[in-house]
N, CA, C and O atoms as a Tinker XYZ file with bonds, in Angstrom:
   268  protein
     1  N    -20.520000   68.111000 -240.807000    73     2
     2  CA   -20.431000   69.354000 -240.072000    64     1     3
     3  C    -20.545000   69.036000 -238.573000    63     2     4     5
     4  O    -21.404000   68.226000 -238.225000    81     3
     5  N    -19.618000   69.702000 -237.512000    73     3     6
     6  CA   -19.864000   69.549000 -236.115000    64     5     7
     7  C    -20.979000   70.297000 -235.824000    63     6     8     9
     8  O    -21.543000   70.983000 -236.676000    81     7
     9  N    -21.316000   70.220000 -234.750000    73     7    10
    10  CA   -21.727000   71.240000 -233.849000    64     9    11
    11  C    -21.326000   72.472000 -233.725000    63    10    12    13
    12  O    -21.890000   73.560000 -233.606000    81    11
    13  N    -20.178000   72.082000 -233.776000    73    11    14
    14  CA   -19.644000   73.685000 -233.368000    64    13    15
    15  C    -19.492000   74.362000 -234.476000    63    14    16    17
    16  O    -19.163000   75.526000 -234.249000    81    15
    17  N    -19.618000   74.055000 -235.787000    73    15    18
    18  CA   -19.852000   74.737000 -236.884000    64    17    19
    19  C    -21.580000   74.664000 -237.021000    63    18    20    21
    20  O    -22.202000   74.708000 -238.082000    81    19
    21  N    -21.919000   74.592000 -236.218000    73    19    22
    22  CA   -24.110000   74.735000 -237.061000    64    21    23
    23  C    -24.195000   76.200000 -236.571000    63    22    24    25
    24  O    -23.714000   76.573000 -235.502000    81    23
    25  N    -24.939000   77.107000 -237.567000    73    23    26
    26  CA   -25.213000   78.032000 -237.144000    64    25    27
    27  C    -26.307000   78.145000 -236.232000    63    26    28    29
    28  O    -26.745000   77.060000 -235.848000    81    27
    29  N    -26.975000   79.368000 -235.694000    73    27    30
    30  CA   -27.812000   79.338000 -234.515000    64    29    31
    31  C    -29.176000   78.562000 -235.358000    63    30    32    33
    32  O    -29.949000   77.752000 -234.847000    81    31
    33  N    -29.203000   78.977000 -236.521000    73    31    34
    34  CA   -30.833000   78.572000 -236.920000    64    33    35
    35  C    -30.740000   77.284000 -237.753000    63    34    36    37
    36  O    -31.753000   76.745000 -238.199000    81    35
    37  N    -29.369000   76.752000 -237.974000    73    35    38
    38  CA   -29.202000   75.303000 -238.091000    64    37    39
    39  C    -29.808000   74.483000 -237.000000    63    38    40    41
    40  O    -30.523000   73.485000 -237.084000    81    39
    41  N    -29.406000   75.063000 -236.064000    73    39    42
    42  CA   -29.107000   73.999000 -234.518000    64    41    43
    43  C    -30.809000   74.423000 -234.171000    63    42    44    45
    44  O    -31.361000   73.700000 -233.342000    81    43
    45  N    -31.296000   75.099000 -234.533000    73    43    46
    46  CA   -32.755000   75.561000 -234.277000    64    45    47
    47  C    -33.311000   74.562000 -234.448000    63    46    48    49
    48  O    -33.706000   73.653000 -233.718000    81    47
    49  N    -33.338000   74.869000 -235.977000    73    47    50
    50  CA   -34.003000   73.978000 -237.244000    64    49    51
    51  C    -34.399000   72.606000 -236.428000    63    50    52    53
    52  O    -35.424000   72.234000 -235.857000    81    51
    53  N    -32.734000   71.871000 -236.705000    73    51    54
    54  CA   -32.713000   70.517000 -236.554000    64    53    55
    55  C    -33.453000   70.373000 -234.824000    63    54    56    57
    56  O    -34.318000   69.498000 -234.819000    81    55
    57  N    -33.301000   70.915000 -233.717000    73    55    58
    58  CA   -33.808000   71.062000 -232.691000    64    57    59
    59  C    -35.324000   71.013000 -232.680000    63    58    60    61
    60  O    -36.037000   70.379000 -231.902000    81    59
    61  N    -35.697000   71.818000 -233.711000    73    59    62
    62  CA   -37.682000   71.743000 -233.861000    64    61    63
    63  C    -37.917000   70.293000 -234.500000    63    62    64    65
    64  O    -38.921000   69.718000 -234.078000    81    63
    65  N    -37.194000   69.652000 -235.397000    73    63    66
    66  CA   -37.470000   68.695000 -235.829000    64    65    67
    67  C    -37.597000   67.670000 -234.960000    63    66    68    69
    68  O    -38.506000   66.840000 -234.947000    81    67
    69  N    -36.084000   67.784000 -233.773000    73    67    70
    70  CA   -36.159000   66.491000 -232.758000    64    69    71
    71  C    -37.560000   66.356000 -231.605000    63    70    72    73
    72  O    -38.152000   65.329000 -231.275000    81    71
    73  N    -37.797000   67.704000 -231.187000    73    71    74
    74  CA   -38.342000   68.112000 -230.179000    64    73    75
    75  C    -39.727000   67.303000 -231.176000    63    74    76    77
    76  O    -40.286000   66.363000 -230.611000    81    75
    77  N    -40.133000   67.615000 -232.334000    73    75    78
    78  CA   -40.943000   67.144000 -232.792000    64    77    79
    79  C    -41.231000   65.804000 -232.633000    63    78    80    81
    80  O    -42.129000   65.402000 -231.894000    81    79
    81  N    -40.279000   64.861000 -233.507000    73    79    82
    82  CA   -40.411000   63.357000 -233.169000    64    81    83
    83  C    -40.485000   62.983000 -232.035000    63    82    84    85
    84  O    -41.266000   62.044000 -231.883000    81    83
    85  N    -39.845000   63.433000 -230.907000    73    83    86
    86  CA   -40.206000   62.967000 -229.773000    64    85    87
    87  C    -42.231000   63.277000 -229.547000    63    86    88    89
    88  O    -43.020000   62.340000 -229.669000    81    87
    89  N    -42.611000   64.461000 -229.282000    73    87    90
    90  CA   -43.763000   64.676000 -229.461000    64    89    91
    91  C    -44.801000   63.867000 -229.997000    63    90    92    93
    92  O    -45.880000   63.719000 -229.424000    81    91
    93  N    -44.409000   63.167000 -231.432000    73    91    94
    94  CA   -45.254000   62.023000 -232.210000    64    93    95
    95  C    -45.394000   60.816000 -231.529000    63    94    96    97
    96  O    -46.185000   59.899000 -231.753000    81    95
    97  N    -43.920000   60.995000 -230.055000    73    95    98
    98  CA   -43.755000   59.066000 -230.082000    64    97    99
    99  C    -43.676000   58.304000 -230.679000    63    98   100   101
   100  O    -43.493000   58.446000 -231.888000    81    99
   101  N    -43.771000   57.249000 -230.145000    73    99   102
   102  CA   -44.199000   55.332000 -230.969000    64   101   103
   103  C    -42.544000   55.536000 -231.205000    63   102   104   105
   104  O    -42.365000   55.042000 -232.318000    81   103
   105  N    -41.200000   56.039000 -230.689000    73   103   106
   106  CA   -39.868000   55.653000 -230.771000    64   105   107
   107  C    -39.446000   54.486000 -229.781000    63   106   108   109
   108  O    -40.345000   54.014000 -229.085000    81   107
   109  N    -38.466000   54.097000 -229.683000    73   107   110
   110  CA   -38.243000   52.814000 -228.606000    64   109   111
   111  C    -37.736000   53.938000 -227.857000    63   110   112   113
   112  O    -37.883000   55.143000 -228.057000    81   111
   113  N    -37.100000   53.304000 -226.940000    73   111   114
   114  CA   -36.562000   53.976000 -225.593000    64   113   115
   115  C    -35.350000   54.433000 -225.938000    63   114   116   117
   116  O    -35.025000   55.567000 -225.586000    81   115
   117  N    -34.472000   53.622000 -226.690000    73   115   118
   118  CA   -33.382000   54.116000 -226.993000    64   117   119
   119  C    -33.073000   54.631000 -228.012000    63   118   120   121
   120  O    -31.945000   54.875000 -228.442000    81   119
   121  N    -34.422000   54.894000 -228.613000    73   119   122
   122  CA   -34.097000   55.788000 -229.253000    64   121   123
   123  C    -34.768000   57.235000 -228.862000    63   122   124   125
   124  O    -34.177000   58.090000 -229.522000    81   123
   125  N    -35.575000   57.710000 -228.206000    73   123   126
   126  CA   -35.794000   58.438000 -227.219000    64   125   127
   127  C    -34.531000   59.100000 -226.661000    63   126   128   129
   128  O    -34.019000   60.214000 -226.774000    81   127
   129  N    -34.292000   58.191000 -226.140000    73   127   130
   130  CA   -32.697000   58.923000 -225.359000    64   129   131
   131  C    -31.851000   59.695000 -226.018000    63   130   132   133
   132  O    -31.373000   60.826000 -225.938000    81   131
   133  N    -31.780000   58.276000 -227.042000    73   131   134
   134  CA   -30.636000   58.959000 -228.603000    64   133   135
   135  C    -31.142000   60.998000 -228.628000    63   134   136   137
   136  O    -30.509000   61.989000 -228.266000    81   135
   137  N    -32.423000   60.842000 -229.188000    73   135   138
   138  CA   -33.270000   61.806000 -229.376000    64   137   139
   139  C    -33.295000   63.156000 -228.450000    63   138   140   141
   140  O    -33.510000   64.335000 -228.730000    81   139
   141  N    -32.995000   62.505000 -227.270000    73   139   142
   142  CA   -33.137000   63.646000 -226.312000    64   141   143
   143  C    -31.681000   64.030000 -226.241000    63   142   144   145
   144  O    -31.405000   65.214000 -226.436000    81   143
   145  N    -30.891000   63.323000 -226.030000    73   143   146
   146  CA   -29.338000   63.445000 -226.309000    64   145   147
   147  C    -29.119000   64.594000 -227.394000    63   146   148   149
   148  O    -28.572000   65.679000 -227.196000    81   147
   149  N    -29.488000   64.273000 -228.196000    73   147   150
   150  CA   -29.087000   65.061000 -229.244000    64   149   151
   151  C    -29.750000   66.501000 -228.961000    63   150   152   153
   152  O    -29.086000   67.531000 -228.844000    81   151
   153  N    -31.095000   66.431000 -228.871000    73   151   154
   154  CA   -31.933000   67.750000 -228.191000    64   153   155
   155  C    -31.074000   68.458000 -227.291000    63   154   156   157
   156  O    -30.962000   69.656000 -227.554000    81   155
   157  N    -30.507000   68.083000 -226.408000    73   155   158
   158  CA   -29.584000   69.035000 -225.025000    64   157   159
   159  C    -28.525000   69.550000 -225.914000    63   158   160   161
   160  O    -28.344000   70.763000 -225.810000    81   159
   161  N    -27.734000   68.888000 -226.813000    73   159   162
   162  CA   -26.664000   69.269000 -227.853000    64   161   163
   163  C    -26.825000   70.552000 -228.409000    63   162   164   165
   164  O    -26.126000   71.565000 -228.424000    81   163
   165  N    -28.054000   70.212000 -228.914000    73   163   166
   166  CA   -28.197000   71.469000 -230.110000    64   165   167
   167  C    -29.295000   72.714000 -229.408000    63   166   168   169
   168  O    -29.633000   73.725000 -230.023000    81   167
   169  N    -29.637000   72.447000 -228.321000    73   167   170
   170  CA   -30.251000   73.476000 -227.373000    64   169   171
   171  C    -29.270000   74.067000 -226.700000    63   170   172   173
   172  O    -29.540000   75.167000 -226.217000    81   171
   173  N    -27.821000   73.480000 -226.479000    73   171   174
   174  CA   -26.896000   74.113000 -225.793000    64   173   175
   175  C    -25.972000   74.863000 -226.772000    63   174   176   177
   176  O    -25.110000   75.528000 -226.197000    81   175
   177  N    -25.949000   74.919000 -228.387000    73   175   178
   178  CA   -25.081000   75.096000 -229.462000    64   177   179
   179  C    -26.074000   76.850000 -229.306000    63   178   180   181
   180  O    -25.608000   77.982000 -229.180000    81   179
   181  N    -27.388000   76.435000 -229.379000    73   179   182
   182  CA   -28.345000   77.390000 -230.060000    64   181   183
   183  C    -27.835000   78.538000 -228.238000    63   182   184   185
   184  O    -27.420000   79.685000 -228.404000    81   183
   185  N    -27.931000   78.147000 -227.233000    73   183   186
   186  CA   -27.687000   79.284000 -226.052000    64   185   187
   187  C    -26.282000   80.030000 -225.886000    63   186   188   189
   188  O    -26.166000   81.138000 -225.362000    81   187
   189  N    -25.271000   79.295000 -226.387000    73   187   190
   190  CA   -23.952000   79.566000 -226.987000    64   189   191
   191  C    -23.972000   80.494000 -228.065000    63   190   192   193
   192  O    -23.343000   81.515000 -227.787000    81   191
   193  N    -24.566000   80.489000 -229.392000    73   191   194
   194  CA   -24.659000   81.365000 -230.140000    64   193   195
   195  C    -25.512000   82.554000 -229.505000    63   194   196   197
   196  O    -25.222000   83.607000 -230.073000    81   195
   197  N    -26.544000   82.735000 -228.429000    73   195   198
   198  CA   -26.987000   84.194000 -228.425000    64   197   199
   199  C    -26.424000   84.259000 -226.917000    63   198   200   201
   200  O    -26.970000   85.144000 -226.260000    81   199
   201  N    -26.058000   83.979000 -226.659000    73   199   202
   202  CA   -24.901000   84.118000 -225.376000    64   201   203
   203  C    -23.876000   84.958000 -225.857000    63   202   204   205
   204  O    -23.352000   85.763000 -225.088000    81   203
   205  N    -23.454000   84.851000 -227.285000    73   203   206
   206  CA   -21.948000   84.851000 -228.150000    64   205   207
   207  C    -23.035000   86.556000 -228.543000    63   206   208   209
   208  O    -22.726000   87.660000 -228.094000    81   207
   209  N    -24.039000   86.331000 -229.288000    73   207   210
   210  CA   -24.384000   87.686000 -229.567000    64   209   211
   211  C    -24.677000   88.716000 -228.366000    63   210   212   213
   212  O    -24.349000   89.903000 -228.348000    81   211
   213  N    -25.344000   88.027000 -227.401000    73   211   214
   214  CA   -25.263000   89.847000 -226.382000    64   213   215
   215  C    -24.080000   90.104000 -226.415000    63   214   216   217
   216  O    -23.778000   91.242000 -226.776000    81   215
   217  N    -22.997000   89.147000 -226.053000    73   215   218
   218  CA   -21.865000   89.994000 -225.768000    64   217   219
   219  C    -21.276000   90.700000 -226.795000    63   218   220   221
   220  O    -20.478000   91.621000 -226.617000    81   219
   221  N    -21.677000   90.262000 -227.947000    73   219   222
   222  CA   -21.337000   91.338000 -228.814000    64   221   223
   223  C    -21.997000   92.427000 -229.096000    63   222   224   225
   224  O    -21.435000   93.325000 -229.723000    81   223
   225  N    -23.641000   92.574000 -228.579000    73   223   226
   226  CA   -23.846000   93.809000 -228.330000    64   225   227
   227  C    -23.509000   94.189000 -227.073000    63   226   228   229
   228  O    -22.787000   95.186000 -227.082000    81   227
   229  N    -23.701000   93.868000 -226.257000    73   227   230
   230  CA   -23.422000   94.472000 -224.903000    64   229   231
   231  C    -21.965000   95.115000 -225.181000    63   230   232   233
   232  O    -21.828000   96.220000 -224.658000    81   231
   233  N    -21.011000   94.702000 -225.801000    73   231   234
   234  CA   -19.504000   95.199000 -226.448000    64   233   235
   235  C    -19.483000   96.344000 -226.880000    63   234   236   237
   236  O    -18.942000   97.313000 -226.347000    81   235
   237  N    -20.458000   96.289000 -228.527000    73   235   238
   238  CA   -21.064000   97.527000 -229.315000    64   237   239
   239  C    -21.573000   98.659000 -228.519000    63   238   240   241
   240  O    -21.226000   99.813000 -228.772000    81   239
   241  N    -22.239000   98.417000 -227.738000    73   239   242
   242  CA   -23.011000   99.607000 -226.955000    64   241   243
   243  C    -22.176000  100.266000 -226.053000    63   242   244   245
   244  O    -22.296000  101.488000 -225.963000    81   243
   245  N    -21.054000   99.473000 -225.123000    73   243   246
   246  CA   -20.142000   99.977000 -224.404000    64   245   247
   247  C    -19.182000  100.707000 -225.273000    63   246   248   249
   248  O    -19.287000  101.889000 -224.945000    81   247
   249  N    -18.454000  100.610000 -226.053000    73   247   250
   250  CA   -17.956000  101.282000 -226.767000    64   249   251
   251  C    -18.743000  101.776000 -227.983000    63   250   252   253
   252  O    -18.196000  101.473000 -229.043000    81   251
   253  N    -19.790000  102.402000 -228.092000    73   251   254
   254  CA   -20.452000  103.311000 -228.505000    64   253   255
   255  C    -20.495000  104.749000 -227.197000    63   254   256   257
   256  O    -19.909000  105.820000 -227.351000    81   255
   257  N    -21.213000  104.427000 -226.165000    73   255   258
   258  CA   -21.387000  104.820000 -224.701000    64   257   259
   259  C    -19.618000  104.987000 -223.923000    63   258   260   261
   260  O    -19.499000  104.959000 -222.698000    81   259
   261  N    -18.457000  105.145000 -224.800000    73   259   262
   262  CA   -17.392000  105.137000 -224.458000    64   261   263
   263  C    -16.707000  104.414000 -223.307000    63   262   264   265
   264  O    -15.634000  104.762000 -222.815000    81   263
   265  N    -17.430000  103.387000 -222.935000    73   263   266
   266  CA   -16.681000  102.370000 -221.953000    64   265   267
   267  C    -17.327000  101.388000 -221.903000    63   266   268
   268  O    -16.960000  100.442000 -221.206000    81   267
C-alpha cells in the first residue's frame, strides 16, 4: 500500500508507533533518520487527509447556507 492510499488513522496509527521508537532510543543514527523520515511522511499524509475534510465541510456548509 502507498501512502497515498493509508487512510487518516492508518497514517496515525503507524505515526504513534514511529514517534514511539524514536522516544525508546538505543536506534543507530541511521536509523533514526530512516525513522524520522518516515515520521514527516505520514504526518504530512495524516494533514492532507483533514485538510481534504474541512474542505469538505467548509463545501457542505456553504451550500447548505446557499453559497
Amino acid at each position: 500500500m502507498t501512502d497515498e492510499e493509508l487512510s487518516y488513522e492508518q497514517a496515525r496509527t503507524e505515526l504513534a508507533t514511529v514517534v514511539e521508537r524514536l522516544e525508546q532510543g538505543g536506534s543507530s543514527l541511521e536509523e533514526s533518520l530512516a525513522l524520522w523520515e518516515r515520521g514527516e511522511k505520514l504526518a504530512d499524509v495524516c494533514q492532507r487527509r483533514l485538510d481534504g475534510a474541512r474542505e469538505r465541510i467548509e463545501a457542505a456548509r456553504a451550500a447548505r447556507d446557499g453559497g
